[in-house]
C-alpha positions in Angstrom: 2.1 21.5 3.6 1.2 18.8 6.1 3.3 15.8 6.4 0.6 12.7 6.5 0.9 10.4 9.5 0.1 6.6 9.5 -1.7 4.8 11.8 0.2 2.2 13.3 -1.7 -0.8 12.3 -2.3 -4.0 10.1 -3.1 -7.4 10.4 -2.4 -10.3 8.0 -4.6 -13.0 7.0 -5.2 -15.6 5.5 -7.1 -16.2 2.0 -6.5 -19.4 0.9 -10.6 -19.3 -1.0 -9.7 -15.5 -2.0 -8.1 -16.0 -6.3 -7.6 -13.0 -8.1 -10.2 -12.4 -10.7 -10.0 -10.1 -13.9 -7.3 -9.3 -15.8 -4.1 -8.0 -16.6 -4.0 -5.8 -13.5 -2.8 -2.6 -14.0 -1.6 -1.9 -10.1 0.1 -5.8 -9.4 3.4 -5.1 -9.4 5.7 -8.3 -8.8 2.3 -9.9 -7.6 0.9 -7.6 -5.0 -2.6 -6.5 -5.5 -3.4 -3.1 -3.5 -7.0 -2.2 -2.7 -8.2 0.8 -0.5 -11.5 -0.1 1.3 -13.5 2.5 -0.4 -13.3 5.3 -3.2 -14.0 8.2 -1.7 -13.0 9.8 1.3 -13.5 13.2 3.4 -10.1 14.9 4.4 -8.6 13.3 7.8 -10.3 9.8 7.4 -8.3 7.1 8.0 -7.5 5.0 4.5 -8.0 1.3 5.4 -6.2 -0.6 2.5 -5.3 -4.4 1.8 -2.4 -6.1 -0.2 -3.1 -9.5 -1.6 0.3 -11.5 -2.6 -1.7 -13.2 -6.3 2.1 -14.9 -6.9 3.4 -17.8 -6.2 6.1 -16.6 -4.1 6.6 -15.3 -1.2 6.8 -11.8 -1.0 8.6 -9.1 1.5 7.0 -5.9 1.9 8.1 -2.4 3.2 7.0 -1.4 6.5 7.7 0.5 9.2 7.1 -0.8 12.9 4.0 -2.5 12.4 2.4 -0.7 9.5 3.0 -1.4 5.8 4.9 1.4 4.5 2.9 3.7 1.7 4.0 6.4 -0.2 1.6 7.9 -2.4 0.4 9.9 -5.5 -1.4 13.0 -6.6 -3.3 13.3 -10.1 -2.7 16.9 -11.1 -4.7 15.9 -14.3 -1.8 15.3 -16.7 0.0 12.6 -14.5 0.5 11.1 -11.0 2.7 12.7 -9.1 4.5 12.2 -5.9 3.4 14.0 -3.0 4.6 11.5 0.0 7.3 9.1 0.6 5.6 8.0 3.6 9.1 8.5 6.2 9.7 6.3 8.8 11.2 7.2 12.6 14.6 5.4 13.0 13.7 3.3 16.3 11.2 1.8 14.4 11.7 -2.0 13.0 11.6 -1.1 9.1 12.7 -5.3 8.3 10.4 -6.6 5.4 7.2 -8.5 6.4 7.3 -11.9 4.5 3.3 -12.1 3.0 3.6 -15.9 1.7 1.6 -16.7 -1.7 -2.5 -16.0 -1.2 -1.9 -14.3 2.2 -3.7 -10.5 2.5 -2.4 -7.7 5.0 -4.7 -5.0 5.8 -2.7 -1.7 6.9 -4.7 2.0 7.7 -2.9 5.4 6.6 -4.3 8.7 8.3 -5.2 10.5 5.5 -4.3 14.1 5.6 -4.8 14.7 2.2 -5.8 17.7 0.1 -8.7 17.7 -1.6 -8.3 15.4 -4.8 -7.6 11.7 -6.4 -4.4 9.6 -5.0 -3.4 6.1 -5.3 -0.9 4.7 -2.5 2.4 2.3 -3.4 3.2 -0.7 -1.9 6.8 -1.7 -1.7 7.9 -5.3 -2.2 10.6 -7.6 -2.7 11.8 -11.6 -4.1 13.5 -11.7 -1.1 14.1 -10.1 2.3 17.5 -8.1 1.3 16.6 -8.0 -2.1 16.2 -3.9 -3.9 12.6 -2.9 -3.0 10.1 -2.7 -5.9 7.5 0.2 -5.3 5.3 -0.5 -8.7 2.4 -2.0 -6.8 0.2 0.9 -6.4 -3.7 0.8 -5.4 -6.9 1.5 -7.0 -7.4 5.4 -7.5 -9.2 6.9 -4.8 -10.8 11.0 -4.2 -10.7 12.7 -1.3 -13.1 15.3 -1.0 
């Protein structure tokens, strides 16, 4: 089994116009809404995601150098399962990135995924040296 990489990459903006819309959102966990840039995928694209802080908080997220940090699931068709826990080198900076209330990051993963549907989690916390909180997961996505 292949180990997937992640691109090195993200970029934070800012969204003061941008409000959450909908309801009761299954994948906001502690306030963090994850979205992957599409829904389907061909093995070995790159996943371009965003996470949108919709608290009023600031929030510190998991990341290693300067990519937010993203393990993710599998559906084997009964339940999500774990396939990565997306590991980080040690010389890399793995401090939490402070995304302020309203603010989006946009981060890419190399997908090497199998055929099938994922979803990626997002790591956050109240504070900076505060237990990490991985509930936050994205939209389900297939890769084909």
């Amino acid at each position: 089994m292949r180990i997937p990489s992640a691109v090195p990459l993200f970029a934070c903006l800012a969204v003061a116009c941008e409000t959450p819309s909908g309801g009761g959102l299954p994948n906001a966990g502690l306030g963090l809404r994850v979205q992957t840039a599409a829904s389907y995928y061909q093995a070995g694209d790159t996943v371009s995601f965003s996470v949108l802080n919709v608290s009023f908080d600031t929030l510190w997220v998991s990341r290693c150098c300067n990519r937010i940090t993203v393990p993710f699931d599998r559906w084997d068709g009964l339940a999500w399962r774990q396939v990565s826990g997306d590991p980080c080198l040690a010389v890399c900076p793995q401090g939490p990135l402070a995304l302020a209330p309203r603010v989006s990051c946009t981060s890419l993963v190399y997908s090497a995924f199998a055929t099938g549907q994922y979803r990626l989690h997002v790591g956050a916390a109240r504070r900076g040296d505060a237990d990490t909180d991985w509930s936050a997961t994205s939209n389900a996505f297939q890769v084909r």
